[in-house]
C-alpha positions, 0 to 999 in steps of 0.5 A: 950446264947445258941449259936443259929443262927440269921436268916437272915432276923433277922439280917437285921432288927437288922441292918437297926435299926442301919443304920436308927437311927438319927444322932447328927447334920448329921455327918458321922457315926460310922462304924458298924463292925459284928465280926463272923468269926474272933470271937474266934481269936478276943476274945482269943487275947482280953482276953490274954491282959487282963489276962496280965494287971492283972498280972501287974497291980494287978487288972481289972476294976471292971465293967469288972471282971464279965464279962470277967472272966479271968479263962473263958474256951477259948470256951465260947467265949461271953457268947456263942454269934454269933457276937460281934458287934463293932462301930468304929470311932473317938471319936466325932462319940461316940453319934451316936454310942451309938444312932444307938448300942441302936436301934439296941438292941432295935430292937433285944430284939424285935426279941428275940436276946440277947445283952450285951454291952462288955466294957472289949472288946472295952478295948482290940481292943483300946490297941491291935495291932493285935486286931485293925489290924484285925479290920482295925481300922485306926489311927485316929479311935478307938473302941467305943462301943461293945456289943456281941450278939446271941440267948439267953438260957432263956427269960425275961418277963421284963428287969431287973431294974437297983436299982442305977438308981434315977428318980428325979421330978423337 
């Protein structure tokens, strides 16, 4: 991402697209968090646990070694991004979660704002103190959908086709 602002009024689409989108059986939702301010404090935190895990462990999940580059320089934080946008809730809120994260990336692909989910980060909120503490996340919650998101350096003229996805006719 080229590090760009989002408008205001872009914003507020992006999040009435989450407000708006249905629930399963009218539950109380999610709490939608837009993390800025905090952003740098947030990330240097997350990537200092997980350096830490490797060194222990040996390894990364795999989904997560491209995208949380562990020799990533501190100041590219998210890819350059403006908000990292974490959902937090119990676990029965992760399906209205997931219902409300997509309809808010639908609506900022419409407005030309990137997204990109961040499962290295909700992996880090769940596991740090300090990280749900600034999150106030409480103790019957947890982190359960993160995605960063900005202005993005290039534009796509169609989205990228995932190969390991089969459609199948019955």
């Amino acid at each position: 991402m080229k590090g760009g602002k989002i408008s205001e009024d872009v914003l507020q689409r992006i999040i009435l697209a989450g407000q708006s989108a249905p629930t399963d059986r009218n539950r109380k939702s999610a709490r939608i968090i837009f993390v800025k301010e905090k952003l740098v404090e947030i990330y240097n935190e997350a990537l200092d646990y997980l350096v830490e895990k490797v060194s222990k462990t040996g390894s990364i999940n795999p989904l997560y070694s491209s995208t949380m580059r562990l020799d990533a320089k501190r100041e590219e934080v998210l890819w350059n991004a403006e908000y990292l946008v974490v959902f937090i809730g119990n676990k029965s809120s992760l399906v209205d979660a997931a219902i409300a994260a997509e309809r808010m990336q639908l609506e900022a692909a419409a407005l030309r704002v990137g997204t990109g989910y961040r499962g290295d980060m909700k992996e880090a909120i769940n596991n740090v103190d300090d990280i749900k503490e600034m999150l106030g996340v409480k103790n019957n919650e947890e982190a359960l959908i993160c995605f960063a998101m900005g202005i993005p350096d290039i534009r796509y003229l169609q989205p990228a086709v995932k190969a390991n996805r089969k459609v199948e006719y019955l």
